[in-house]
C-alpha positions, 0 to 999 in steps of 0.5 A, a space after each residue: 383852715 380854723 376861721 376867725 370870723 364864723 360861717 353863721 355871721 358871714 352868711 347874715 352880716 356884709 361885713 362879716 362877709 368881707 372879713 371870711 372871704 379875707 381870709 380865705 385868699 391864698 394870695 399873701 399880697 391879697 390877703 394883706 391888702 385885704 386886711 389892711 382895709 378891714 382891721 382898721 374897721 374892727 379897731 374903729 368899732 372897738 372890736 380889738 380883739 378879732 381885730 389883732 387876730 386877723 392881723 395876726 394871720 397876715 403872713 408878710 411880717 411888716 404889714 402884721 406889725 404895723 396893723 398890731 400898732 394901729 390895734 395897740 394904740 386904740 387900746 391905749 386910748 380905750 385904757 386898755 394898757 396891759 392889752 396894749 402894751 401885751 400886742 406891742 410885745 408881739 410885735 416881731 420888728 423891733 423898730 415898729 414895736 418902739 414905735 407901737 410904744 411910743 404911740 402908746 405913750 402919747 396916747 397916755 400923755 394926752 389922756 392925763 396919764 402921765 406917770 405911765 407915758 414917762 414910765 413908758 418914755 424911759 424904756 424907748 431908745 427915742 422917747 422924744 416925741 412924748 416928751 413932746 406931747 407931755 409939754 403941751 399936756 402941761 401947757 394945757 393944764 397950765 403947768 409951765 414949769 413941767 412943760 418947760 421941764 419936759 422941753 429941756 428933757 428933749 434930747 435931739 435937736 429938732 425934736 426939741 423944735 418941733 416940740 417948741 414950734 408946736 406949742 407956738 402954733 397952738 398959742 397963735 391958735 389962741 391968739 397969744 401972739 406974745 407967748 408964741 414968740 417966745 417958744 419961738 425964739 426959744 426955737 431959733 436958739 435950739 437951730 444953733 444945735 441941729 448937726 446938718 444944715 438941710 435939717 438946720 434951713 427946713 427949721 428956721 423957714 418953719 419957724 419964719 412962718 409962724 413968726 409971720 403967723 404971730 404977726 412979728 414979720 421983723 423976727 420972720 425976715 430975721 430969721 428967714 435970713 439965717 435959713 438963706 444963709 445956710 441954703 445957699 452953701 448947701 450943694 445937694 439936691 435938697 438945695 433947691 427946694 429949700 431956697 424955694 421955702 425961703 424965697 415962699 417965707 420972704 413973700 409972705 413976711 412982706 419982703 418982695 425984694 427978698 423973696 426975688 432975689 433968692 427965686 433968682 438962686 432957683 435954677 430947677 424949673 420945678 421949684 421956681 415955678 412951685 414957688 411963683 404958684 405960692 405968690 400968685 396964692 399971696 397975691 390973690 389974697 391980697 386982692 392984687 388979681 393982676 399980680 396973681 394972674 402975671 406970676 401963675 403964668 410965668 409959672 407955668 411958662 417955666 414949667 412948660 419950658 422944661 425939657 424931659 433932660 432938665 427934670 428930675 423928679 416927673 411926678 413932681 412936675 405933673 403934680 404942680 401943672 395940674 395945680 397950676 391948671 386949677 389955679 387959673 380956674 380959682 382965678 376965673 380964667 376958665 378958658 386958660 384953665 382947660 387949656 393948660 390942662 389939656 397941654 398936660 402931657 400925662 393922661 391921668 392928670 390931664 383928667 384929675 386937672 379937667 376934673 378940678 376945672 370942672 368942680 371949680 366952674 361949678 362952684 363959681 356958677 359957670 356951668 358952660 365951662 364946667 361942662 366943656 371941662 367935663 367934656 374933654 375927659 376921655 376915660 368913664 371913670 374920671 367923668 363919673 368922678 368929674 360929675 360927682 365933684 360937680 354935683 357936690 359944687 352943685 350942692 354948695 350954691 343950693 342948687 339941688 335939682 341940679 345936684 342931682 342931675 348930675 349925680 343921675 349923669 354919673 349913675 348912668 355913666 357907671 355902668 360903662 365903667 370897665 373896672 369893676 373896683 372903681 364903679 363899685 366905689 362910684 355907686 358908694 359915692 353915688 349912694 351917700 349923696 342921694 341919702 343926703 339930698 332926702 332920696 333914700 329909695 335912689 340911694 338903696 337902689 344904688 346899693 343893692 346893684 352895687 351888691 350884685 357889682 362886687 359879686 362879680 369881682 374876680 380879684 379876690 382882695 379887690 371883692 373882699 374890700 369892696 364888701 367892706 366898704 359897701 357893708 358901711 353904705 348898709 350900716 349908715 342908712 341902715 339897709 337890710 339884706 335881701 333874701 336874695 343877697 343873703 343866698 348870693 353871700 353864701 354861695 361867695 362862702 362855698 364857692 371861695 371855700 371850696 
């Protein structure tokens, strides 16, 4: 088979290395997966050429398209716009092609280039979103009167208030709390418009938020209002978390009262218990710790409470008891903390919540919890994780010596890792940390067993991006191949060529 990427930079560069062995897998999944990591390396390098090359080869047609549009977009953004507009052309899907070129058109739109965005917005069958970005282009440059004219050629209701609210956003960003309010009231209006009330609730609790955000929690309530309103009668499955938005934006615009009375409309347990997360949040910034600590655990009480009968999303669920978890240990109750945790009834977690625990301990000085966090991990690679994340917590106090100790535990602890992929990115981790703490020799070290880890990767795609993100670790400190890796990279060549 023709090679993109020559035998004579494989066999001197680890990146180059990564890209031949690509695209010598026989896999389609593989050699997609592969790709998916190594293209967005070349597009970010400004290599856009082999970049849509490779893309190119990909055999399954969904993930050619969207590598294309990614390529596309950095040429628009580099002021190659023949060449942008050439691979969006190429692109076979005609929903991902429109989509490449209004990615472009945005890219033209935030440069200043606005004749050609509008030129490019005329030929999208959607084009709002760029409209989108020409109104806050001409709000930056202080064009009102384009910007509102850009607004008014949003045709699709919600596009228009996405447009609106994120022109109030940036405004509060700037402190302009009275100009955010009128593209928020101008928002409120256009909600009137949206055709399903799903879409019509998720708006108006979007834009209470930022009215809370530019300090007019009168308008806030007001509007959180009509979004409970049209909750309440919506019978679908979306029904539930939208009261659960509602009832968040309630607490924080300064009605408890409201906020409670639609939680009480809340009959999933999932979604009430998320939502006395978000106001045991609330209460905590507002140093009512009491309160805080109260409403986490009647979250977790109810979320416990919940038969396998009663779930309907699982994910969901355990997603929110690891979060809970965590949050005991943000309000420094460590030992309720590792408890919940560990009555977490899946594994992976389990392990993920231990090993928040045991970063927030760390960070909070509390090293005998963070250890009896860690300690309760069963599996090697989420305890090499765990330890990473301690010494970066480590590092926060200024406590180096430390730091690195735990990073050494996690060196160690690598070697025990069975997955190859996964130690492989925990010597990554490994190495960028030492580099940082003044220690290059551990972090070459590091490196180069890393090296010889991924050369005894079997899966072909699994090896090829592990080459890939390792060839970054070369490039950040500036590492130099050995002889011996050189000899080991071309017998990977001949070995996969053969």
């Amino acid at each position: 088979m023709d090679h993109l990427i020559s035998l004579e930079d494989a066999r001197k560069d680890l990146f180059s290395l990564a890209a031949r062995l690509a695209e010598n897998i026989k896999s389609a999944d593989g050699h997609a997966g592969a790709l998916s990591r190594i293209v967005p390396i070349y597009v970010e390098r400004g290599e856009v050429d082999i970049a849509a090359e490779l893309s190119d080869t990909i055999a399954d047609p969904y993930a050619r398209d969207r590598l294309l549009t990614l390529v596309a977009e950095k040429c628009a953004a580099n002021d190659d716009l023949d060449y942008a507009f050439q691979l969006a052309e190429a692109i076979e899907d005609d929903g991902v092609a429109a989509e490449a070129r209004e990615r472009i058109a945005i890219r033209l739109a935030a440069g200043g280039n606005i004749d050609r965005a509008i030129e490019t917005a005329e030929t999208l069958d959607h084009p709002d979103n760029v409209y989108g970005e020409l109104a806050a282009k001409f709000d930056a440059d202080g064009n009102a009167e384009r910007r509102d004219e850009m607004i008014d050629t949003i045709e699709f209701a919600m596009a228009k208030i996405g447009a609106l609210n994120a022109l109030a956003a940036i405004a509060i960003n700037e402190g302009d709390h009275k100009k955010a309010v009128t593209f928020l009231d101008r928002s409120v209006a256009v909600a009137d418009e949206v055709d399903y009330e799903t879409d019509e609730t998720r708006a108006l609790t979007e834009i209470g938020s930022l009215f809370v955000a530019a300090k007019r929690k009168d308008r806030a309530i007001e509007t959180l209002d009509k979004a409970r309103q049209i909750a309440e009668k919506i019978d679908s499955v979306h029904r539930e978390y939208l009261l659960s938005g509602v009832s968040s934006g309630f607490f924080s615009a300064g009605s408890v009262d409201l906020a409670d009375r639609v939680l009480d409309l809340i009959t999933d347990k999932t979604h009430l218990a998320s939502t006395l997360l978000g106001f045991s949040r609330s209460y905590w910034e507002s140093n009512e710790k009491s309160d805080a600590v109260d409403a986490l655990d009647e979250a977790y009480q109810i979320l416990r409470s919940q038969a396998e009968n009663e779930t309907r999303d699982s994910r969901s669920k355990f997603q929110l008891w690891r979060s809970i978890a965590a949050q005991f240990a943000g309000f420094e109750k460590y030992e309720r903390a590792i408890e919940t945790a560990q009555e977490h009834p899946d594994p992976d977690e389990q392990a993920d919540a231990l090993s928040e625990i045991a970063q927030i301990a760390t960070l909070h000085g509390q090293d005998d919890f963070a250890d009896q966090a860690y300690r309760a991990i069963d599996e090697d690679s989420k305890r090499v994780t765990t330890l990473i994340r301690m010494a970066d917590a480590h590092v926060h106090r200024e406590e180096i010596d430390a730091a690195k100790e735990s990073l050494n535990a996690a060196f160690e602890l690598a070697d025990s890792v069975p997955q190859l992929g996964l130690r492989s990115s925990a010597y990554n981790e490994l190495a960028v940390r030492f580099a940082k703490l003044g220690d290059p020799d551990r972090a070459r070290e590091i490196s180069h067993l890393n090296f010889d880890t991924i050369v005894t990767i079997r899966d072909e795609s699994v090896r090829s991006i592990s080459f890939a993100n390792l060839a970054l670790i070369y490039e950040s400190m500036g590492l130099e191949l050995t002889d011996v890796e050189r000899d080991k990279m071309t017998t990977l060549i001949q070995k996969a060529e053969w």
